[in-house]
C-alpha positions as CSV (number, residue, x, y, z in Angstrom):
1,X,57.0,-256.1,-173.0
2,X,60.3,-256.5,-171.5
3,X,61.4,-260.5,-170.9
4,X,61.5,-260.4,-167.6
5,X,58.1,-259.0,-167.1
6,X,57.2,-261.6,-169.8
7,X,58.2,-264.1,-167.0
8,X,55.9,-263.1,-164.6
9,X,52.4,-262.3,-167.0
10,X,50.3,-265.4,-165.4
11,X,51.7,-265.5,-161.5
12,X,49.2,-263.4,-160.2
13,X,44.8,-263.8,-160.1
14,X,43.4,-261.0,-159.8
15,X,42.2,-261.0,-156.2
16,X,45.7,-261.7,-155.2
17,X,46.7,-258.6,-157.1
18,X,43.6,-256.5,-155.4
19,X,45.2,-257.6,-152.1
20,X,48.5,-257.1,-152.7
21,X,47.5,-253.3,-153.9
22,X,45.6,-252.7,-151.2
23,X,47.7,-253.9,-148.6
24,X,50.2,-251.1,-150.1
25,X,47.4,-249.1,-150.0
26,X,46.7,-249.4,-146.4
27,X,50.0,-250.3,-145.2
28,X,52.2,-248.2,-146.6
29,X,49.9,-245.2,-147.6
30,X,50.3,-245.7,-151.7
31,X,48.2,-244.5,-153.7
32,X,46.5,-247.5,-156.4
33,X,47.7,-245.8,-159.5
34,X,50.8,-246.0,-158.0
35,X,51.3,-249.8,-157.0
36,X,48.6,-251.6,-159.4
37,X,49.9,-251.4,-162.8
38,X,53.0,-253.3,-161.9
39,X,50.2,-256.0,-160.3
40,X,48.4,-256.0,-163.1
41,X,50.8,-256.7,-165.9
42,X,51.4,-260.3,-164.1
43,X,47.6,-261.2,-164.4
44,X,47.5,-263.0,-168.0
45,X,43.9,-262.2,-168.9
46,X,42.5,-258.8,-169.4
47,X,39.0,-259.5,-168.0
48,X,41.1,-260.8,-164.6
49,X,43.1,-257.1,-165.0
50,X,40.0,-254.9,-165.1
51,X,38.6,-257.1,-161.7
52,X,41.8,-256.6,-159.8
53,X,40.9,-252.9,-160.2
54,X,37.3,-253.1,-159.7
55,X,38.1,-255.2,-156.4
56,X,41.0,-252.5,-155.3
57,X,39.1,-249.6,-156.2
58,X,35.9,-250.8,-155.0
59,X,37.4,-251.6,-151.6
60,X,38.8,-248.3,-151.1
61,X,35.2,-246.6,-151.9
62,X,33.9,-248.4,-149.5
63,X,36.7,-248.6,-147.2
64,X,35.6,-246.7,-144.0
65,X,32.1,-248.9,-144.5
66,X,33.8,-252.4,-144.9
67,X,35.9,-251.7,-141.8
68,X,33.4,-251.4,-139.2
69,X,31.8,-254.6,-140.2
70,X,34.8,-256.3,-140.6
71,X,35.9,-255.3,-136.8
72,X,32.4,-256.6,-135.7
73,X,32.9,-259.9,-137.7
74,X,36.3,-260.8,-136.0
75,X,37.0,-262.1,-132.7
76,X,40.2,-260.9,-132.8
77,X,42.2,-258.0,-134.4
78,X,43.5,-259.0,-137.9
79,X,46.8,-257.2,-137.8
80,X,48.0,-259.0,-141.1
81,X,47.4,-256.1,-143.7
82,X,47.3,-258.9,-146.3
83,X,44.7,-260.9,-144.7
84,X,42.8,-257.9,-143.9
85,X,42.8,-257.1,-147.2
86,X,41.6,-260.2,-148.6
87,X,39.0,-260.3,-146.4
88,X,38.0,-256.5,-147.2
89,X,37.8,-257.7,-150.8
90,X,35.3,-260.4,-150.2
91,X,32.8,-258.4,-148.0
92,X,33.1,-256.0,-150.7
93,X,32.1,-258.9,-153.1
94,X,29.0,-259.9,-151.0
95,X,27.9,-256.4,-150.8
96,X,28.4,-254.8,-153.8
97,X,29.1,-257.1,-156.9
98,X,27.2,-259.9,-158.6
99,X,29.9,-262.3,-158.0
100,X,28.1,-265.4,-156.7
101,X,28.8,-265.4,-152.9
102,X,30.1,-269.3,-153.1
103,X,32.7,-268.1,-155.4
104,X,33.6,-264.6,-153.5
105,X,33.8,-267.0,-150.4
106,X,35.8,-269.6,-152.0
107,X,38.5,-267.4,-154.2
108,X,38.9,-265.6,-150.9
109,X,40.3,-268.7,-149.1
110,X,42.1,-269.3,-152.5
111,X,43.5,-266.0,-152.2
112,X,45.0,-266.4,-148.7
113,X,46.5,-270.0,-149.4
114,X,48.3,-268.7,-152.5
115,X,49.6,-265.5,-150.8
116,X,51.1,-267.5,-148.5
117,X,48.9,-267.4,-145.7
118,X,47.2,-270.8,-145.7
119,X,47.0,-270.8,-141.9
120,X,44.2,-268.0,-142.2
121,X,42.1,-270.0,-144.6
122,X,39.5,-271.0,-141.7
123,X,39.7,-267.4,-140.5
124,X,38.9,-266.5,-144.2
125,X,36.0,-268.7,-144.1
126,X,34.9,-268.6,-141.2
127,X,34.3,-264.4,-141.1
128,X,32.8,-264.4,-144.7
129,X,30.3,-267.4,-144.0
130,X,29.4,-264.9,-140.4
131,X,28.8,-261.9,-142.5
132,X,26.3,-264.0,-144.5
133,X,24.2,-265.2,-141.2
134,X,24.7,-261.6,-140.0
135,X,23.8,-259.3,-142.4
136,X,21.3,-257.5,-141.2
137,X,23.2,-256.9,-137.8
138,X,26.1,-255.7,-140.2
139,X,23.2,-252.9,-142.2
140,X,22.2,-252.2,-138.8
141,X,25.4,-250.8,-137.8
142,X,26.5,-249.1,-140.9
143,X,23.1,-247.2,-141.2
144,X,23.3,-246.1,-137.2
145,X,26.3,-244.0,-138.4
146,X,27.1,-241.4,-140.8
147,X,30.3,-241.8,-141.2
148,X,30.1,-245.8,-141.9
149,X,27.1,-245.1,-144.4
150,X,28.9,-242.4,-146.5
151,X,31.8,-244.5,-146.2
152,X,34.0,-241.7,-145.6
153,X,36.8,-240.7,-142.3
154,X,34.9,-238.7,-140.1
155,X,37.1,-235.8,-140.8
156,X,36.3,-235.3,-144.2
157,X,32.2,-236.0,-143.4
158,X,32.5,-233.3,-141.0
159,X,34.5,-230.8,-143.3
160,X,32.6,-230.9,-146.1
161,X,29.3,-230.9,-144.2
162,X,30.4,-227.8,-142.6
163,X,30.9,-226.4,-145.7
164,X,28.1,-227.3,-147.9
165,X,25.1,-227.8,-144.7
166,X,22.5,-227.8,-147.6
167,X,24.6,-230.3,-150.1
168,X,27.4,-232.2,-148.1
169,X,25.4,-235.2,-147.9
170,X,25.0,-235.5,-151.6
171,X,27.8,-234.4,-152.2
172,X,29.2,-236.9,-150.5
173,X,27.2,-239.9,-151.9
174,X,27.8,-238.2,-155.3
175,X,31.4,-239.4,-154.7
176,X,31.1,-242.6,-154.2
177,X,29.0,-242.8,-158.1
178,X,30.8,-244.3,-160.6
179,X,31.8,-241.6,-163.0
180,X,31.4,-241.2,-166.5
181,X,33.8,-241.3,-169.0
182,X,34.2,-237.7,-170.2
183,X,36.0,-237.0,-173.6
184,X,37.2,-233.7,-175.4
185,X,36.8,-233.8,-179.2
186,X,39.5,-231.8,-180.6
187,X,38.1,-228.9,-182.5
188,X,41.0,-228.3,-184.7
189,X,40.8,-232.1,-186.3
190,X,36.8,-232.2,-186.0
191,X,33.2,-231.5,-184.5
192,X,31.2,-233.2,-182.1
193,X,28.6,-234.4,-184.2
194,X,30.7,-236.3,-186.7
195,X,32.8,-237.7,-184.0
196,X,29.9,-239.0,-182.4
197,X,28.7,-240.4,-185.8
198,X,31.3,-242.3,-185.9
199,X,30.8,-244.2,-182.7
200,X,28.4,-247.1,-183.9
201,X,26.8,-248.9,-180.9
202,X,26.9,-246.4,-178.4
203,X,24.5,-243.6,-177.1
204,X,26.8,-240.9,-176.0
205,X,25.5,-237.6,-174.5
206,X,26.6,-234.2,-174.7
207,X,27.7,-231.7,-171.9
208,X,25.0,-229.1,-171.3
209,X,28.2,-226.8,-170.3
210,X,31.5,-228.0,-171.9
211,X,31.0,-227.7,-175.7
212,X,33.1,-229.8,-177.1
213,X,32.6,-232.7,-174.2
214,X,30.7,-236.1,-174.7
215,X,30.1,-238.3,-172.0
216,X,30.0,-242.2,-172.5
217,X,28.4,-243.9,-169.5
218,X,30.1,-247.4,-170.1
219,X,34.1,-246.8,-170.6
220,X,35.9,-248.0,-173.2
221,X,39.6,-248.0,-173.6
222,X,41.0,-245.2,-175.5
223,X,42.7,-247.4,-178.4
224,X,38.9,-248.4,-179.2
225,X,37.9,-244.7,-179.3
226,X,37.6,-243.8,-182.9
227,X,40.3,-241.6,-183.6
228,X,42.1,-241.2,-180.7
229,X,45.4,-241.9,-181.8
230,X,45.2,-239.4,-184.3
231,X,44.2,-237.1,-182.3
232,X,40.3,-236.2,-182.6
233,X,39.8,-236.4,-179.4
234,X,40.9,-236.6,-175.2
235,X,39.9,-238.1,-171.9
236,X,38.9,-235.2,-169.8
237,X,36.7,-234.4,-167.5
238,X,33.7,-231.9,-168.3
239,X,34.0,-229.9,-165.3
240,X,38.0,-229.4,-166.4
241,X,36.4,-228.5,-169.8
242,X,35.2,-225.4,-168.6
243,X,38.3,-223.8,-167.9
244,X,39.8,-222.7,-170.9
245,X,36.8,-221.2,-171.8
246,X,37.3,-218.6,-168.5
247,X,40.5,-218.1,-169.9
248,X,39.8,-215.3,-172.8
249,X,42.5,-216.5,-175.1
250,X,43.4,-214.6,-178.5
251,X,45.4,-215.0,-181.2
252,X,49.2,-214.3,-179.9
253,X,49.4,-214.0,-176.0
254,X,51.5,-215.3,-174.3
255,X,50.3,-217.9,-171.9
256,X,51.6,-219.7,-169.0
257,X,49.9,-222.5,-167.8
258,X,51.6,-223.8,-164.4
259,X,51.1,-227.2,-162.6
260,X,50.5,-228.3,-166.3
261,X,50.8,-232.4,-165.7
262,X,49.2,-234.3,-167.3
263,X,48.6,-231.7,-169.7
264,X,45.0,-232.0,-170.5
265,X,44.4,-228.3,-170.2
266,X,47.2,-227.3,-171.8
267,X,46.4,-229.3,-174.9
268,X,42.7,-227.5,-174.6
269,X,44.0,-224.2,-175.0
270,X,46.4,-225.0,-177.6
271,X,43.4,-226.8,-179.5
272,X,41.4,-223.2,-178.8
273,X,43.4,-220.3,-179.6
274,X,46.7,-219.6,-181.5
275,X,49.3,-218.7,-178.5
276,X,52.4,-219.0,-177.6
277,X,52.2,-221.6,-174.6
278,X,54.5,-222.5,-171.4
279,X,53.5,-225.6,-170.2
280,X,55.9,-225.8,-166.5
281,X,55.6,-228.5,-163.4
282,X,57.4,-229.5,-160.9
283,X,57.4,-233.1,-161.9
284,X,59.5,-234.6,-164.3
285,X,57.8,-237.8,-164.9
286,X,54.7,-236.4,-165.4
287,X,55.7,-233.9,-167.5
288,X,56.6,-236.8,-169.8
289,X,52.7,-237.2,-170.1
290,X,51.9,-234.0,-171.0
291,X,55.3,-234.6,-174.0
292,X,52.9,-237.6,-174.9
293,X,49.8,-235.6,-175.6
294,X,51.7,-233.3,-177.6
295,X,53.0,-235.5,-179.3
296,X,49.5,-237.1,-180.4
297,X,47.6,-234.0,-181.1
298,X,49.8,-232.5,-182.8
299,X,50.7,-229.7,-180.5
300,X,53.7,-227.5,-179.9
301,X,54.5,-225.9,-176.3
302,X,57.9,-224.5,-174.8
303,X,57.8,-227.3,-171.6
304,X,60.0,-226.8,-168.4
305,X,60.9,-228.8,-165.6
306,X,60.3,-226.0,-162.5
307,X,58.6,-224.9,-159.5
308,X,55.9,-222.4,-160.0
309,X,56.9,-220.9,-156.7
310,X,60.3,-220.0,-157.1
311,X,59.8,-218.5,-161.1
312,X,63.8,-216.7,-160.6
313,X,64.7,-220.8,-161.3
314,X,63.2,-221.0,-164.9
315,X,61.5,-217.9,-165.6
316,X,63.4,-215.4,-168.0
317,X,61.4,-212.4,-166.9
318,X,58.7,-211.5,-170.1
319,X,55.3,-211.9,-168.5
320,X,52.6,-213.7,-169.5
321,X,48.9,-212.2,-170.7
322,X,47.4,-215.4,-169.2
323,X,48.2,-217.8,-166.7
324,X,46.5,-220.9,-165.6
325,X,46.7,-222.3,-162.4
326,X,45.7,-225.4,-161.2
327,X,47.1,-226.1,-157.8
328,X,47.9,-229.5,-155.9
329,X,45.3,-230.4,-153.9
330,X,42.9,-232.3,-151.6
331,X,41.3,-233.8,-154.7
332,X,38.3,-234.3,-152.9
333,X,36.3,-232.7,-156.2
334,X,37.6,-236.0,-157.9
335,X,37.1,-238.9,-155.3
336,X,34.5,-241.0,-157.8
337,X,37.5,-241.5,-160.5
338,X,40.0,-242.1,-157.0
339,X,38.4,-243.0,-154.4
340,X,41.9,-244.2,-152.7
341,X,41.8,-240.6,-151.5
342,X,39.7,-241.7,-149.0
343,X,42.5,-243.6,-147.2
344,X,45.4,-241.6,-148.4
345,X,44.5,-237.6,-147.5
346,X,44.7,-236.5,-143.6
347,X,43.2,-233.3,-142.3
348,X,46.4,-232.0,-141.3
349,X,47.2,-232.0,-145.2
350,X,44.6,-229.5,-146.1
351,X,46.5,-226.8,-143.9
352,X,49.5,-228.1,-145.8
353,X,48.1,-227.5,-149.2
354,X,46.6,-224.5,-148.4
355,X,49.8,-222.8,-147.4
356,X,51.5,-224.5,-150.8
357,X,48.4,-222.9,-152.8
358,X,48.5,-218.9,-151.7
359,X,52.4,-219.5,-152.0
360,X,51.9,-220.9,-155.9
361,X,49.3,-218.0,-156.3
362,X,51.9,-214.8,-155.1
363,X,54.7,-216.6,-157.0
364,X,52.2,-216.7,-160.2
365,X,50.6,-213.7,-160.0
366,X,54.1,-212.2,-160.0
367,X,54.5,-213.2,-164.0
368,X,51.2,-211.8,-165.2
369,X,51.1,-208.8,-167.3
370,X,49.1,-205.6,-166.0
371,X,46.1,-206.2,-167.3
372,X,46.6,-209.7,-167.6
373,X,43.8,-212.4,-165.9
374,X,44.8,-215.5,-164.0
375,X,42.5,-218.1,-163.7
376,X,42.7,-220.4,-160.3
377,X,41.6,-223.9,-160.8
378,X,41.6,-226.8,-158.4
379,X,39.5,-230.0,-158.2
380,X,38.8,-230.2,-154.5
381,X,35.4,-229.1,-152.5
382,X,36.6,-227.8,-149.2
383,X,36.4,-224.3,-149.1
384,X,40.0,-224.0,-147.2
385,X,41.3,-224.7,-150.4
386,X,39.5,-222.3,-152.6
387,X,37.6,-219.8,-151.0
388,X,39.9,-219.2,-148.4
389,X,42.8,-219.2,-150.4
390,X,41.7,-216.8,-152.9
391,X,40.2,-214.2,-150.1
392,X,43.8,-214.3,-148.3
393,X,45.1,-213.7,-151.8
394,X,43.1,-210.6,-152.6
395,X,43.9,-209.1,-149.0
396,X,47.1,-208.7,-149.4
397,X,47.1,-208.1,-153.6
398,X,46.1,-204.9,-154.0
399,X,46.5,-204.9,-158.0
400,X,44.4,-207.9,-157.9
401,X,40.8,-207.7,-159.2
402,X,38.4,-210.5,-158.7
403,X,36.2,-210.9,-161.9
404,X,32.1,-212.4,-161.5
405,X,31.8,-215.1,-163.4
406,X,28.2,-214.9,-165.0
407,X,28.1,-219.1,-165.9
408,X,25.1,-221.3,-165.5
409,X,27.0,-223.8,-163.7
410,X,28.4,-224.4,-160.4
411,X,27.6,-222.0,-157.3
412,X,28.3,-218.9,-155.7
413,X,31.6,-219.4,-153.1
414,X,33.8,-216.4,-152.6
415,X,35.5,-215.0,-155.7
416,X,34.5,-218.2,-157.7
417,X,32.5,-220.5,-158.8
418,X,32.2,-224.3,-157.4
419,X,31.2,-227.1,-159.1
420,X,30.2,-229.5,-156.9
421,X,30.3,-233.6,-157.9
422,X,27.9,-235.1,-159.9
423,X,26.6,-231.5,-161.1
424,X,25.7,-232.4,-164.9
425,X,27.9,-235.8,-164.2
426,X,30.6,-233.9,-163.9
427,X,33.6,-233.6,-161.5
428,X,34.0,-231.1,-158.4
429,X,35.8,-228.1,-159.5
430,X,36.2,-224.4,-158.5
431,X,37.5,-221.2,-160.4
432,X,37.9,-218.1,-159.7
433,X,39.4,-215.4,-162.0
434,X,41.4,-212.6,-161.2
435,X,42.5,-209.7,-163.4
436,X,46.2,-207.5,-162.4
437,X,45.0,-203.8,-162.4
């Protein structure tokens, strides 16, 4: 730790540091991975860390809930994002924590005072103390609409219910669960069953689909997970799991796995097959993550700093027997792990990505051997950004075959296969394969 951030461990509580996220959050359209860290390395004591994100994160799942009932409890609109924030964070206290509503009440006022706001300390009280009296008013008018209950923006309700009549509404209460804690154990270093072994007072469960996946319900942090820093095993999602599996990898090919960042996948094929791996992305820094899982597995890759979608900028012209590629997207498959994407995604943006997926697709397809497969991956749930994308693909590809996919998970959608959230606890994901003929 750096001296001056030395200086500053201690300035911050925790709900000051929830505020000052969210109001980033809200205000400026950041995402929390983005602006909490920094807010959390002031907080001295770890428990007081782990609330500020359970307060920031907790108040963006329940955002588009919290908001009506705010509105209703002031006489006045708050238009001091810090304020608003504070006060989101204690209504999300009195509805969905154990904190003690005396203290949720009081820190809140606390909160305002120290941020600098102490004119707003009666306001503080005064709409947190109404909440109490007014509760059932407050249920009332969260349950008499949809889009306060699922706590979503109506856009995204009304998306995903058009595409999924039978399972939006699960689906969508799926993502505001918690999720699990997912891990890959690497089968090069050892097996599931002894790495579970070694995992004394816990009561992890396997992955009915992913075969080397083991989900632990309460998180730990991965310096406590036995053997992680040499390498036994990975965070990762089961639903990512399944992906390299789809792939077909053998001894020798040449693979290309674009949008690599963070790197998880990569470091799954690696782990599976010897091949000759190209890990590419468009971002730098995060490319420095996927250096860092190397690094700890044990794991060599050729890695370049490129865009998938103009290849004549990196790409020397040999093509690859197997490409993976996992577009940018909505991420509305992973909204339980981030559920800032609530706040942070428009509807205008799935257009946007959608056009920026077919475009990495051509540009992809382009480097794959004849007779080579691709395998499309994203983790969102909107059809637009799957289906779609892949059925524009194959109507203008005429080399393009779409392969069936005979899996017990997910369900039928176009060319692929969609996992939807909470299927097996895992995340939302959709594949599709295609083979160059």
């Amino acid at each position: 730790m750096t001296a001056a951030r030395q200086e500053r461990v201690g300035t911050l509580t925790a709900r000051m540091a929830a505020a000052q996220a969210l109001g980033e959050v809200i205000g400026a359209g950041r995402s929390l991975d983005a602006v909490l860290p920094d807010l959390q390395h002031r907080i001295a004591d770890a428990r007081d860390r782990a609330l500020a994100r359970e307060l920031s994160a907790g108040v963006t799942r329940w955002y588009f809930q919290l908001v009506p009932i705010l509105d209703s409890l002031s006489d006045r609109p708050l238009k001091d994002q810090l304020i608003r924030a504070v006060l989101l964070c204690g209504l999300y206290q009195l509805r969905h924590t154990r904190i003690p509503p005396h203290a949720a009440i009081s820190e809140s006022v606390e909160t305002v005072r120290k941020l600098g706001r102490g004119r707003a300390t009666g306001l503080v009280n005064a709409v947190l103390r109404r909440y109490q009296r007014e509760s059932d008013n407050c249920e009332r008018l969260v349950a008499g609409d949809l889009d306060s209950r699922l706590a979503y923006p109506q856009w995204m309700v009304t998306a995903l219910l058009a595409d999924w009549p039978e399972d939006g509404v699960e689906l969508l209460e799926a993502g505001n669960q918690r999720a699990p804690m997912w891990l890959r154990v690497n089968r090069r270093r050892s097996d599931v069953q002894s790495w579970i072994s070694s995992l004394a007072d816990r009561d992890p469960a396997k992955s009915p689909f992913a075969k080397y996946a083991v989900r632990l319900d309460i998180p730990m942090a991965v310096v406590d997970l036995p053997g992680f820093d040499d390498g036994l095993v990975s965070v990762q999602d089961a639903g990512a799991q399944l992906a390299v599996p789809l792939m077909g990898l053998e001894p020798g090919m040449r693979v290309l796995d674009a949008c690599a960042a963070p790197g998880g996948k990569s470091c799954h094929m690696l782990e599976s097959a010897d091949i000759s791996l190209t890990a590419v992305d468009i971002d730098t820094n995060r490319l420095e993550r996927v250096e860092e899982n190397f690094r700890r597995l044990g794991l060599e890759a050729t890695i370049i700093s490129g865009d998938v979608a103009n290849p004549a900028d990196w790409w020397e012209g040999k093509v690859f027997d197997r490409i993976l590629l996992d577009v940018p997207c909505s991420a509305t498959g992973v909204i339980r792990r981030h559920p800032d994407i609530k706040l942070l995604r428009r509807e205008s943006d799935i257009e946007t990505f959608a056009a920026r997926q077919l475009a990495l697709l051509q540009a992809a397809w382009s480097m794959l051997a004849p007779g080579g497969r691709l395998l499309y991956a994203s983790c969102s749930v909107l059809r637009a950004e799957n289906t779609d994308v892949l059925q524009a693909f194959l109507n203008s590809e005429t080399r393009a075959r779409s392969v069936p996919m005979n899996v017990p998970w997910g369900v039928n959608s176009g060319s692929g296969r969609q996992i939807l959230t909470g299927e097996a606890g895992m995340d939302g994901f959709y594949y599709s394969i295609l083979e160059s003929v």
